[in-house]
C-alpha positions as CSV (number, residue, x, y, z in Angstrom):
1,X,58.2,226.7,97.5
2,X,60.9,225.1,99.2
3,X,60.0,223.5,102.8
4,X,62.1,220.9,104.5
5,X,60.4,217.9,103.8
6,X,61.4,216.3,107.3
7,X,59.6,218.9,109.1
8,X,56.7,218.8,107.3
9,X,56.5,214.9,107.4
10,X,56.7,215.2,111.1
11,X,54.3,218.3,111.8
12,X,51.4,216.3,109.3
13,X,52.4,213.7,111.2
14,X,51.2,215.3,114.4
15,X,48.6,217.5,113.0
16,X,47.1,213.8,111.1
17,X,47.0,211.4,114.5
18,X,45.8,214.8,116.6
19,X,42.7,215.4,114.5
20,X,41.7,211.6,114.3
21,X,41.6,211.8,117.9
22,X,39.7,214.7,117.9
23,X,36.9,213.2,115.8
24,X,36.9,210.1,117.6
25,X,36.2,211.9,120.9
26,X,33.4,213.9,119.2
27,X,32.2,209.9,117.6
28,X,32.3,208.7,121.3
29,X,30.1,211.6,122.2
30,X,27.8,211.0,119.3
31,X,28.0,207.4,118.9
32,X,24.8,207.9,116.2
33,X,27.1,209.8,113.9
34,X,29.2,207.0,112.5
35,X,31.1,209.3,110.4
36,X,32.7,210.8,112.5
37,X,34.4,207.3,113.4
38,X,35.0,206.7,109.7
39,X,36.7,210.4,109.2
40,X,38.8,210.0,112.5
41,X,39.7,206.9,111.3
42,X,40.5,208.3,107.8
43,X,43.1,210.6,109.6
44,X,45.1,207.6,111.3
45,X,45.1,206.0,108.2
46,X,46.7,209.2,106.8
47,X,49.4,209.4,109.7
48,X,50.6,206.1,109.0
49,X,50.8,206.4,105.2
50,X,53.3,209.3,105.5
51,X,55.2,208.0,108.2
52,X,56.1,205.3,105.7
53,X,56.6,207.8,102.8
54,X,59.2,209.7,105.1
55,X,60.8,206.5,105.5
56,X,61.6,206.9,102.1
57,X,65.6,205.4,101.7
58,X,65.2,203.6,104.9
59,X,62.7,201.3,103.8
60,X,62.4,199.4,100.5
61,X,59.8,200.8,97.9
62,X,57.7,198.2,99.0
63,X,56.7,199.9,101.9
64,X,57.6,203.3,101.1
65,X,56.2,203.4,98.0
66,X,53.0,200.7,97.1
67,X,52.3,200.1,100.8
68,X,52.4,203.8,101.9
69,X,50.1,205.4,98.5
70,X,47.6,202.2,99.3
71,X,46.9,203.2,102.7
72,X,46.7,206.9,101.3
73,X,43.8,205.6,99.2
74,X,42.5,203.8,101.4
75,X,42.3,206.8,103.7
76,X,40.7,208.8,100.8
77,X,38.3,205.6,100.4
78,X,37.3,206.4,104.0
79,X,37.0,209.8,103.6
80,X,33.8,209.0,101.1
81,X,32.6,206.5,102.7
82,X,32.3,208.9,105.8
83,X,30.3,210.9,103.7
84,X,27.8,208.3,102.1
85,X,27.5,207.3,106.3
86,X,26.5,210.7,107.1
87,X,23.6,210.7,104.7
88,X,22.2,207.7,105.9
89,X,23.0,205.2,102.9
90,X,25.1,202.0,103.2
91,X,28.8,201.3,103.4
92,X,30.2,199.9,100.4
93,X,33.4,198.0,101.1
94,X,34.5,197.8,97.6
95,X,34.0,201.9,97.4
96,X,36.7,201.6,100.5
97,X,39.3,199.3,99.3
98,X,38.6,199.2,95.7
99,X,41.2,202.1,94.9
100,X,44.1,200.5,96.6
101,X,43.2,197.6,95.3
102,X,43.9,199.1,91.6
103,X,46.9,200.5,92.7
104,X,48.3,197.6,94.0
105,X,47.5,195.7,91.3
106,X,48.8,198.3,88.5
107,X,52.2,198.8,90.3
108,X,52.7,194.7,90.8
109,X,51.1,193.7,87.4
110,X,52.1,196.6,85.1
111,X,55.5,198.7,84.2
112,X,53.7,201.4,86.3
113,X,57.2,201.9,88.5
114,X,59.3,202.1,85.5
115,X,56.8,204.9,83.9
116,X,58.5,208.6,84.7
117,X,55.9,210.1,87.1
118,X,53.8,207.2,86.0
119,X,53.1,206.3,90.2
120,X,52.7,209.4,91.4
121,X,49.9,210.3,88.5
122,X,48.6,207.2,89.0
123,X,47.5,207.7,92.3
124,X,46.7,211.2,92.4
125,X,43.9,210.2,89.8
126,X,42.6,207.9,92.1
127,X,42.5,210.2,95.1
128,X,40.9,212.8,93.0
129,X,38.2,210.6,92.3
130,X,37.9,209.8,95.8
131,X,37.8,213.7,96.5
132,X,35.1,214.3,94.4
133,X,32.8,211.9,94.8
134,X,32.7,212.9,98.6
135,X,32.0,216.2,98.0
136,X,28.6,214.8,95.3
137,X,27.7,212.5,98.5
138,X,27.9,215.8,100.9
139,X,26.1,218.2,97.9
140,X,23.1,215.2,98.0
141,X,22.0,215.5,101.0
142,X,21.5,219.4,100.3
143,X,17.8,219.4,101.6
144,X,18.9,219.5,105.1
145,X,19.8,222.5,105.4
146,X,23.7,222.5,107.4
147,X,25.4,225.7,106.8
148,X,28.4,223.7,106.7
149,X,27.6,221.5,103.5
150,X,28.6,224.0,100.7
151,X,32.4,224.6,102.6
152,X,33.3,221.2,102.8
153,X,31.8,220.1,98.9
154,X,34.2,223.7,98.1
155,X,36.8,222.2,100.2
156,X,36.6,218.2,98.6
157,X,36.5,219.3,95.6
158,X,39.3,222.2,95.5
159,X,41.6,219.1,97.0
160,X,40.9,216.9,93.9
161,X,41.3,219.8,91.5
162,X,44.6,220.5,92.7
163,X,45.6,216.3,92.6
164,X,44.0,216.4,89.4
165,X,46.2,219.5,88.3
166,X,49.3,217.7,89.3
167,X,49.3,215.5,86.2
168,X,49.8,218.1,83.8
169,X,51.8,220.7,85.7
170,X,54.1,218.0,86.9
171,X,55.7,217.6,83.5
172,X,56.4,221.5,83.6
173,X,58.8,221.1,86.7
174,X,61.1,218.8,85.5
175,X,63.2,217.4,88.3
176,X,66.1,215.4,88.8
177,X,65.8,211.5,89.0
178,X,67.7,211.5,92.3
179,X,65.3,212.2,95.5
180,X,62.4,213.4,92.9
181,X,60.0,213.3,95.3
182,X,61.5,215.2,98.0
183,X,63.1,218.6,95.4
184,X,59.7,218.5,93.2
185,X,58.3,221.9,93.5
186,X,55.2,219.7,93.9
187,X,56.0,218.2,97.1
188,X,56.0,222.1,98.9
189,X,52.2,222.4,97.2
190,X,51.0,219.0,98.0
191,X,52.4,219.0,101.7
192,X,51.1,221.8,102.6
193,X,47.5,222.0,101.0
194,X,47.0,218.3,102.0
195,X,47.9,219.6,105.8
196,X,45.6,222.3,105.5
197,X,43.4,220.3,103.9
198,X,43.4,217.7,106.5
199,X,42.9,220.7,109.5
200,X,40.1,222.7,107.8
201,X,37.8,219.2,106.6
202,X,38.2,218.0,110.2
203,X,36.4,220.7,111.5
204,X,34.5,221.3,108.9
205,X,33.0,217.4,109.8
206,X,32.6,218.4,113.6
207,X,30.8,221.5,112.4
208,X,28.5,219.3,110.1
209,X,27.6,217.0,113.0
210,X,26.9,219.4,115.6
211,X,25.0,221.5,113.3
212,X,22.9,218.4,112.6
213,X,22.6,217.4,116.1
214,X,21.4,221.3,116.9
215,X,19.2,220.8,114.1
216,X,17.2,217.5,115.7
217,X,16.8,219.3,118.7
218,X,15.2,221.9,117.3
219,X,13.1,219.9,115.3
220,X,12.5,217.6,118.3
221,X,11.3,220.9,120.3
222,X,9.0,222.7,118.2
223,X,7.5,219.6,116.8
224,X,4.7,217.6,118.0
225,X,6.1,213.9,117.8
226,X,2.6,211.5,117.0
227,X,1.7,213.7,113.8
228,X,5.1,215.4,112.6
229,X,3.0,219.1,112.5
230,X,4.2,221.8,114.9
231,X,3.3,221.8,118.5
232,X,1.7,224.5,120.4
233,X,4.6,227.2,120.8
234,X,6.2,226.4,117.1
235,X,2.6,227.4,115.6
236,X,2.0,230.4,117.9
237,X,5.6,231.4,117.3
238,X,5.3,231.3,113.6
239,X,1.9,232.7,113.3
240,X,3.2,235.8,115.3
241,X,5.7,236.2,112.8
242,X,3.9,235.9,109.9
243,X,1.3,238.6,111.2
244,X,4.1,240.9,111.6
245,X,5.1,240.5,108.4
246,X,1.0,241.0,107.2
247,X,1.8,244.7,108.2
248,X,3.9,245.0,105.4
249,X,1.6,243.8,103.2
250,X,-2.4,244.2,104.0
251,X,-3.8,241.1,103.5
252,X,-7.1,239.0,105.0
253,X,-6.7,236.2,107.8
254,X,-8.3,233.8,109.5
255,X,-8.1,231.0,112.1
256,X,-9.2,227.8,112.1
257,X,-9.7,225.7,115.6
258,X,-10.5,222.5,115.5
259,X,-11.6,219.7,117.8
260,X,-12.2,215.9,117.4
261,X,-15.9,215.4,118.8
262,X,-15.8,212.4,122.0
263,X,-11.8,211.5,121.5
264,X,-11.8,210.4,125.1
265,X,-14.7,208.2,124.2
266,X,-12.5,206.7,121.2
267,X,-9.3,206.1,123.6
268,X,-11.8,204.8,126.0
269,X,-13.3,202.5,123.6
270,X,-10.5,201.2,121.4
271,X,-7.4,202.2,123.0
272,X,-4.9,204.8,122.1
273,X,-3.6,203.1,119.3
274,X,-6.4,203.5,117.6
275,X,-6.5,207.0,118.9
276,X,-3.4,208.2,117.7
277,X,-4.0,206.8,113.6
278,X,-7.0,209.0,114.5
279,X,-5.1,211.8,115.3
280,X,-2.4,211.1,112.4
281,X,-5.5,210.9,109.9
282,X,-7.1,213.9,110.9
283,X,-3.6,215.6,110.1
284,X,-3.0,213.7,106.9
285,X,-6.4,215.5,105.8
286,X,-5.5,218.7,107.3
287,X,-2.2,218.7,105.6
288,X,-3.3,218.0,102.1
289,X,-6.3,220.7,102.3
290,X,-4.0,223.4,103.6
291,X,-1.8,225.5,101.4
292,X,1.7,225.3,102.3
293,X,1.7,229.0,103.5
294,X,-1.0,228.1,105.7
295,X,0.4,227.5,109.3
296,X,-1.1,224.3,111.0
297,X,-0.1,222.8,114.2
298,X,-1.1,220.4,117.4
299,X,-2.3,222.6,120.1
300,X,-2.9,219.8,122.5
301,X,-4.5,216.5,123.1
302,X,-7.2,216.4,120.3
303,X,-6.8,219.5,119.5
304,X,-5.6,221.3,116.6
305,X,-5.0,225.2,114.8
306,X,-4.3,226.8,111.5
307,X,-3.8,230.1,110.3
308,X,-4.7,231.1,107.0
309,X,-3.6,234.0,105.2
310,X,-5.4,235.8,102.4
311,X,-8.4,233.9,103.1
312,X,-11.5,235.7,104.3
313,X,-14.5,234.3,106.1
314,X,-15.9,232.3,103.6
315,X,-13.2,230.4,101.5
316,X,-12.0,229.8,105.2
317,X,-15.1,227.8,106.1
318,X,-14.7,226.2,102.9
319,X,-11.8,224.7,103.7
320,X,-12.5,224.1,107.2
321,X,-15.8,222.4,105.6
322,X,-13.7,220.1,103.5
323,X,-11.5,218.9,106.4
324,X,-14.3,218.4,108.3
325,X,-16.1,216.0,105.8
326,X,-13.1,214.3,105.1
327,X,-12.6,213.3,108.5
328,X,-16.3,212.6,109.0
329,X,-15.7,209.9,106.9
330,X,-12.8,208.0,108.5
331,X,-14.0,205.5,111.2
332,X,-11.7,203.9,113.6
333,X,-12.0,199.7,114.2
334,X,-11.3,197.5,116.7
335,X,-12.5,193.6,116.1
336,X,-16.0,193.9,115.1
337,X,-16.7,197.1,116.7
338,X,-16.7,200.3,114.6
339,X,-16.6,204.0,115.5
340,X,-17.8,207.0,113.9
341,X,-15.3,210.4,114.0
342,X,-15.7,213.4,113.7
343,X,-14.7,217.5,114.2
344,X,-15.8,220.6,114.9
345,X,-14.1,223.4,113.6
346,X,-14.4,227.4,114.8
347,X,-13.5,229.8,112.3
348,X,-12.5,233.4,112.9
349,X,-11.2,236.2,110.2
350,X,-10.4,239.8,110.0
351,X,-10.1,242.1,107.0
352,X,-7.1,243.7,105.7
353,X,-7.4,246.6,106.9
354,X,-7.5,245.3,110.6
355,X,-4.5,244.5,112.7
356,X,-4.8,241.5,115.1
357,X,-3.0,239.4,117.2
358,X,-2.7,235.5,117.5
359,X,-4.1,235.4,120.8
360,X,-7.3,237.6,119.8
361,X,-7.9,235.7,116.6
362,X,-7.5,232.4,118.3
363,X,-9.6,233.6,120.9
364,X,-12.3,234.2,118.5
365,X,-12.4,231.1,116.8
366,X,-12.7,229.4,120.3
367,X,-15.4,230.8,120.6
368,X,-16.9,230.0,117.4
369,X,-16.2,226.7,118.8
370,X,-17.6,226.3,121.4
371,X,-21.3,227.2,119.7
372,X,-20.2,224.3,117.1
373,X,-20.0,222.0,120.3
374,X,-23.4,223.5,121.4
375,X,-25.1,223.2,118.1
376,X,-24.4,219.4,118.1
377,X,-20.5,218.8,117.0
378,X,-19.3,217.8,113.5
379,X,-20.2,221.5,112.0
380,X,-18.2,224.4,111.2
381,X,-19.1,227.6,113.0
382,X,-17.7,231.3,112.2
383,X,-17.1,233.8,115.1
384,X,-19.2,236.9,113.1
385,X,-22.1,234.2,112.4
386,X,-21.6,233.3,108.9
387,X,-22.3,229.6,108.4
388,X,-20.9,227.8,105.0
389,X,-24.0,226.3,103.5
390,X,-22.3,225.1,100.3
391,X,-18.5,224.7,100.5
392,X,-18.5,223.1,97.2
393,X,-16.6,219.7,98.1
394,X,-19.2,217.6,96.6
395,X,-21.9,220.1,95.3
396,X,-24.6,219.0,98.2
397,X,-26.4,221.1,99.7
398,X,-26.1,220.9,103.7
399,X,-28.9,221.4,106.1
400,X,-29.6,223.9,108.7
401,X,-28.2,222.3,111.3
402,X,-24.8,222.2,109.2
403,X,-24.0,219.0,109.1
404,X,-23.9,217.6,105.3
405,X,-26.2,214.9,103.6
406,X,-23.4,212.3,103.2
407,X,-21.0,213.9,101.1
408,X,-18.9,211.8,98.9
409,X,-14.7,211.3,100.1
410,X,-12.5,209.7,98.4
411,X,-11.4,206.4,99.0
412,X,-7.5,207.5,99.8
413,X,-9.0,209.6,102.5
414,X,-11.2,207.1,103.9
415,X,-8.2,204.7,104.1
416,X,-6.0,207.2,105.9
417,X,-6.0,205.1,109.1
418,X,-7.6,201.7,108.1
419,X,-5.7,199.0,107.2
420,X,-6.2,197.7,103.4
421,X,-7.8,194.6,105.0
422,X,-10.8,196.8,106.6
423,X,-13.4,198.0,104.5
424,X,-14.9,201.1,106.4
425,X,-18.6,200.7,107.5
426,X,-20.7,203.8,108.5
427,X,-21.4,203.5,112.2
428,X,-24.3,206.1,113.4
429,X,-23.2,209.2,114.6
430,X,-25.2,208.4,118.2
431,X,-22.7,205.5,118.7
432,X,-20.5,207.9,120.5
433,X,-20.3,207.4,124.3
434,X,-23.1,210.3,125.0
435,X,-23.6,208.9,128.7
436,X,-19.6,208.8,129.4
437,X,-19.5,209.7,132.7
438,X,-16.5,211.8,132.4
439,X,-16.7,215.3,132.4
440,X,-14.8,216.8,129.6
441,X,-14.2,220.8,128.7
442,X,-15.2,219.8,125.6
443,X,-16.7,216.9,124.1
């Protein structure tokens, strides 16, 4: 491949200081996403490194040579270090400079200059590292799930193959000693993959970012911020969906509503501090006695919603039951007062056979909860009247009214909200503001 090597210099050159400006606009715009600033950095780096290796003949090999394959690295060091950033973990200014700092010392300390190919090996090594340990940082963070990940890990690590391949293959292209770098076949392949390179990673890294920045927002809109669970329309919305897909195949479900009994009277009483670890408790519970193909989100204030599918009536009180005696057991403190919580859940199911929507099933189990609130709070009510009278948890029996003879939790659950100073004491259920004179929908 034969390219004239001034013209390329000059258009990677361009392309090089371009690009860094590019991603140092889109770093001013995101100031949060430091990489960007290490990556458009990265690129300047790069412009200056083969300005001085086009200088080639006009400057000493000082420059030309050791300086101009230093700052390369360096660049390359950047390059990783961008990734590590955008991951969250720390920068490691050895990781940066450590790779021209090897080159430096092996072309001052060593015969490296006298060794045919010996320099350009040498370094090519070293940016291969670089290459690929970028594209392990970028395949890490895997779990957040950017569309643009897998290109730029093929991208990094395609760009270290091909430095890596250069050792070899160089020895098969023999060229004369005079202007070697310049009439190696190589310098057509490196030049132009390393602009292309340069062109598609760039963009690649803006795609990355705003992907991760439409990703937040998402995240930031559909869920609720105290307890990390969906909020209202992220639950409907996925609810709706899944019941479409129930079509396909038949299968029992139920909802679940739930609402903490007198969580005015708490906020009231000890402040929304203590409120919200309420709140972040109940979910804790919630969260570890759902299955994760349940659906389970923040409806509002203190209240909360979960769809379960494949359950019927009764293992759906069951579980409702078990959330409900966990929570009974948490109590909230504030100096030497302490404060008894509970819930009140309303369950609702159809068969298989019977088509539903969210609305209409919710709608049932709000019913069933309001005759939970009727019947005295802290119970589990179903819509069709079936009433859990052993759920199992603890193997006690429970008495008409619903509520369970002091069924056993376990002490992780009971510490949910407390800190490990407090040692929860039982406070009677009656301790609740009955006489608030604040009128609630629900109490």
């Amino acid at each position: 491949m034969n390219l004239d090597a001034q013209t390329m210099f000059v258009v990677t050159i361009a392309v090089a200081a371009v690009l860094g400006l590019l991603l140092f606009y889109a770093w001013y715009q995101q100031r949060r996403v430091t990489s960007l600033a290490w990556w458009g950095g990265a690129h300047f780096v790069a412009c200056c490194a083969v300005w001085l290796i086009s200088q080639r003949g006009e400057l000493s090999e000082f420059w030309s040579i050791e300086v101009a394959n230093a700052l390369l690295l360096v660049a390359a060091g950047m390059t990783w270090m961008g990734a590590r950033l955008f991951d969250g973990n720390r920068v490691s200014l050895v990781g940066i400079f450590g790779g021209a700092a090897v080159w430096l010392l092996a072309v001052t300390g060593t015969n490296l200059m006298a060794v045919p190919y010996g320099p350009a090996h040498f370094s090519s090594m070293i940016i291969a590292a670089y290459s690929f340990g970028a594209a392990i940082e970028i395949w890490r963070g895997r779990h957040e799930s950017l569309v643009s990940r897998l290109p730029l890990v093929v991208m990094l690590s395609m760009h270290g193959a091909l430095y890596l391949l250069r050792v070899p293959l160089a020895f098969l292209t023999p060229t004369a000693k005079s202007d070697a770098l310049f009439s190696s076949a190589w310098f057509g392949v490196i030049a132009l993959e390393s602009l292309l390179y340069m062109i598609a990673t760039a963009f690649i890294f803006l795609a990355m970012a705003k992907e991760r920045m439409e990703l937040e927002h998402k995240v930031a809109a559909t869920t609720d911020p105290l307890t990390g669970i969906a909020n209202r329309r992220a639950f409907l919305d996925s609810a709706t969906r899944s019941l479409k897909q129930r079509s396909r195949a038949p299968q029992p479900v139920s909802a679940l509503l739930f609402d903490l009994d007198r969580f005015k009277s708490i906020n009231d009483r000890f402040g929304h501090a203590i409120g919200d670890r309420v709140l972040r408790a109940f979910t804790d519970i919630a969260v570890m006695e759902l299955r994760s193909t349940d659906v389970l989100g923040r409806l509002g204030g203190e209240e909360f919603g979960a769809v379960l599918f494949g359950a019927e009536a009764g293992s759906a009180a069951a579980t409702a039951e078990r959330i409900r005696a966990g929570f009974e057991a948490i109590y909230a403190r504030d100096g030497l007062a302490a404060q008894n919580v509970s819930v009140s859940v309303g369950v609702a199911s159809v068969p298989a056979d019977e088509d539903v929507e969210i609305e209409t099933l919710m709608s049932k189990a709000d019913e069933a909860l309001y005759v939970a609130k009727a019947r005295g709070r802290n119970r589990v009510e179903v819509a069709d009247g079936y009433l859990a009278r052993r759920t199992g948890l603890s193997g006690r029996e429970m008495d008409d009214s619903g509520a369970r003879r002091g069924a056993e939790v376990p002490t992780s659950v009971v510490g949910a909200i407390m800190s490990p100073s407090v040692v929860p004491q039982p406070a009677p259920f009656a301790d609740m503001n009955e006489t608030s004179p604040v009128v609630h929908r629900r109490a």
